[in-house]
C-alpha positions in Angstrom: -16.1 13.1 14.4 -12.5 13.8 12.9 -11.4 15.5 16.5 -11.8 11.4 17.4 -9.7 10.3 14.6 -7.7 13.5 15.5 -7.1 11.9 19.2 -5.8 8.2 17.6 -3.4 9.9 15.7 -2.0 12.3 17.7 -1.7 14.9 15.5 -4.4 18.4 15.6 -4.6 19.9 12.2 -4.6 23.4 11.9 -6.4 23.3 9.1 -9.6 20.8 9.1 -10.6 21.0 5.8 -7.3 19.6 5.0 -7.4 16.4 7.1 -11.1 15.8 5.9 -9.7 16.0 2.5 -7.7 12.9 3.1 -11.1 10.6 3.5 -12.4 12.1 0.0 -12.0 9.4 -3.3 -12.5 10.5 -6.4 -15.5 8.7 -6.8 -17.2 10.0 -4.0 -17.4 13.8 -6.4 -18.7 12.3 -9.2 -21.8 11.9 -6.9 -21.2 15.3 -5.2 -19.8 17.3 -8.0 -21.8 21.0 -6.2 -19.6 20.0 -2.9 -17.0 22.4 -3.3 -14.6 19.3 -2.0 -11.2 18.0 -3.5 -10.1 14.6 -4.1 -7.3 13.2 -2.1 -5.6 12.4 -4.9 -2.6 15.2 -4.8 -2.3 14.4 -0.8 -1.6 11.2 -1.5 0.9 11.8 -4.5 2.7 14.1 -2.0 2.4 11.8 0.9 4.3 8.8 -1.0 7.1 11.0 -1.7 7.5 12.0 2.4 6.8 8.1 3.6 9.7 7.3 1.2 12.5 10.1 2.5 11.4 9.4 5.6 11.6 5.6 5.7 15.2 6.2 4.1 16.1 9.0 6.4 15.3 6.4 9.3 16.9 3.4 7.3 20.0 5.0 6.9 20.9 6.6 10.3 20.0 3.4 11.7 21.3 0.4 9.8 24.9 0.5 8.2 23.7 -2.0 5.9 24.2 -2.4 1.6 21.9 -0.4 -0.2 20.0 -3.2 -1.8 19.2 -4.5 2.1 17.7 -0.4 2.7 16.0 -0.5 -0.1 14.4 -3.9 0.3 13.7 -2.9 3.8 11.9 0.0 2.8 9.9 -1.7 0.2 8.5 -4.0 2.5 7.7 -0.7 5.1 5.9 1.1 2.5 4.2 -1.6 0.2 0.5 -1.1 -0.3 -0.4 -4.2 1.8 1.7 -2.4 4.7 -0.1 0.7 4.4 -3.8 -1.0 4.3 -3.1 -2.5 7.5 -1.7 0.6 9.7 -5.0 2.7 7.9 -7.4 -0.3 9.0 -5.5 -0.1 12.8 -5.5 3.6 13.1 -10.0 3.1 12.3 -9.7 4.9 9.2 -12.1 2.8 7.0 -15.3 4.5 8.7 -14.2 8.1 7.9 -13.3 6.8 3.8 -16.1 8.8 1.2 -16.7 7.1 -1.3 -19.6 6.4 -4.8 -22.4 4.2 -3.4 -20.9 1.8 -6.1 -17.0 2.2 -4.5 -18.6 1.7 -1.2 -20.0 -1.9 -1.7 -16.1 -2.6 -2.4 -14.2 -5.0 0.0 -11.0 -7.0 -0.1 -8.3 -5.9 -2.5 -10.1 -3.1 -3.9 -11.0 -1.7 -0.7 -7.0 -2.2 0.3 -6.0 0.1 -2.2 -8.5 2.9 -1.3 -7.0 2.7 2.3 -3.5 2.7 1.4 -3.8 5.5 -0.6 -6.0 7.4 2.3 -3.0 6.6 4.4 -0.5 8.2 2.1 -2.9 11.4 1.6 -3.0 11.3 5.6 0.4 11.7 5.5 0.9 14.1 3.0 -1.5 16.3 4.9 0.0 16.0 8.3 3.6 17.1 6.1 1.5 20.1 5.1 -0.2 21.1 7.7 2.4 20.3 10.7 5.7 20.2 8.6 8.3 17.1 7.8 9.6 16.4 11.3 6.2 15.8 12.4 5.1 13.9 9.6 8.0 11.4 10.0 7.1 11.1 13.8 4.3 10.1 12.7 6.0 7.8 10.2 8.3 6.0 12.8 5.4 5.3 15.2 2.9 3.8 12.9 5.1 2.0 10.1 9.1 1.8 11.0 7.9 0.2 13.9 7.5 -2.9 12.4 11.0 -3.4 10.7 12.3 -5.8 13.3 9.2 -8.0 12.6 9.5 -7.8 9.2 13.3 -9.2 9.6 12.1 -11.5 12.0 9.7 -13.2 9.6 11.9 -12.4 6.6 9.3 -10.6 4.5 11.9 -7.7 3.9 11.9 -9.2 0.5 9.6 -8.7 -2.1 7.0 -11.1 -3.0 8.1 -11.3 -6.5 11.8 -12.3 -5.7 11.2 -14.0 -3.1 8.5 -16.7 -5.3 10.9 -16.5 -7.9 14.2 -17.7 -5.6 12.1 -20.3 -4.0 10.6 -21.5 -7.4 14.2 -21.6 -8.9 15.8 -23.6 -6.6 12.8 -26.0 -6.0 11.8 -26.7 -9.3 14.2 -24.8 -12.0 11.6 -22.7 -13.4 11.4 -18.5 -13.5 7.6 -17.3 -12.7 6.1 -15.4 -15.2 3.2 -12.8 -15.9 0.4 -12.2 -17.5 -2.4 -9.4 -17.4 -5.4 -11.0 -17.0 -7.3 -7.9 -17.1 -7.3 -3.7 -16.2 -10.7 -2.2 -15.1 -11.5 1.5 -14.4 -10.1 5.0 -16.1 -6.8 5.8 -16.7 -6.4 7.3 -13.3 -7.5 4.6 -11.0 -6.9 1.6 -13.0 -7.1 -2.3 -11.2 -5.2 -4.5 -12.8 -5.4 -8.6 -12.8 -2.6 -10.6 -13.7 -1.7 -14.3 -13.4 1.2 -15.7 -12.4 2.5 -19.0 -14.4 4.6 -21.7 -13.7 5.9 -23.5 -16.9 2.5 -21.7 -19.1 0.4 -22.9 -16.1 -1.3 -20.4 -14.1 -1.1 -21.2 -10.7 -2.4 -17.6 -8.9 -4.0 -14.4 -9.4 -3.2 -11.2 -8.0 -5.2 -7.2 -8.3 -3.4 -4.1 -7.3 -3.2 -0.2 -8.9 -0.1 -0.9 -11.4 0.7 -4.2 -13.4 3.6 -4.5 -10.7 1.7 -4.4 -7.7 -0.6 -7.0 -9.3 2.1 -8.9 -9.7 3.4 -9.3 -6.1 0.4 -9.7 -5.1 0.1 -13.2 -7.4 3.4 -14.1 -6.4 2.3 -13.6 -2.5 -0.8 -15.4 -3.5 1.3 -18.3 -5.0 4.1 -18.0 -1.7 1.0 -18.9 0.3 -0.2 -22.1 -1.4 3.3 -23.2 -2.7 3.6 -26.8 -1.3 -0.1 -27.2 -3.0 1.3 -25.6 -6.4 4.3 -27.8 -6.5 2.4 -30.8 -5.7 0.0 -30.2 -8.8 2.8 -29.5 -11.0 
């Protein structure tokens, strides 16, 4: 089954074990704790260090640009959204392990899973093939879309982006509050609301307080003209 998702990639591991590995979420031991089988966790935490030097390796050959456009740029190459997309494109979703309970999961929730699967994939690819083909991989399934992201002019954060549109609309800064965090310490989802003015006008989950928080400022870019005209 993996020699499939082997063939859509592009990449043959050396070591199977580590590309099955990526597919493996924490929960998914807790209901097979005699498996033998590790997490994805440390793949991943390796994997978002080599998407981010190779993004910028990329970024700066390229571009002659200030380093607050690069590292904009980058952000909006390597945000979770990003990532949950290319893993859902490349047919990852089928191969993801998960608890029965994780499993019923869909939406935001299920996003996050798959973006982190996606940085695991990576770090294993770094691992098993090496850094140069790790950031072909890279180039062909996330630089790719730099000249769309410029095009739409997403290569801005949510979060400034509501807050620049909001200030020179209205004359108000956005703020946030956390609405609530569910799950252990190390695989927290955090809700937080984003308020105009003490109103809260959307809601946004992610993995950190700061991802929830673009994600309620994207929620809020979405329905602005509705916001403003209930203000």
């Amino acid at each position: 089954m993996l020699e499939d998702f082997e063939k859509i990639i592009e990449v043959k591991f050396e070591d199977k074990a580590l590309l099955e590995r990526v597919f493996i979420h924490r929960s998914y031991l807790n209901e097979h704790k005699s498996s033998g089988l590790e997490h994805n966790e440390r793949l991943e935490f390796l994997g978002d260090a080599v998407l981010e030097l190779a993004t910028t390796k990329f970024l700066y050959e390229k571009y002659d640009r200030p380093e607050g456009d690069l590292t904009n740029w980058r952000s909006a190459l390597v945000k979770g959204e990003s990532l949950s997309v290319e893993a859902k494109r490349l047919g990852m979703n089928p191969y993801i392990k998960t608890s029965r309970g994780e499993a019923k999961n869909t939406g935001k929730a299920r996003d996050i899973i798959l973006a982190n699967a996606f940085e695991a994939l990576i770090g294993a690819i770094y691992l098993d093939q090496g850094f140069e083909t790790a950031t072909k991989f890279i180039l062909k399934n996330i630089c790719y879309k730099l000249d769309a992201i410029l095009n739409e002019g997403l290569e801005y954060d949510s979060k400034s982006r509501f807050q620049e549109l909001v200030q020179d609309e209205i004359g108000v800064t956005p703020t946030y509050t956390v609405v609530s965090e569910v799950g252990p310490d190390h695989s927290k989802t955090f809700t937080v609301a984003a308020n105009l003015g003490g109103k809260e006008v959307a809601i946004g989950a992610g993995p950190s307080k700061q991802k929830a928080q673009s994600d309620a400022a994207q929620k809020a870019l979405e329905k602005w003209e509705e916001i403003k005209t209930a203000l």
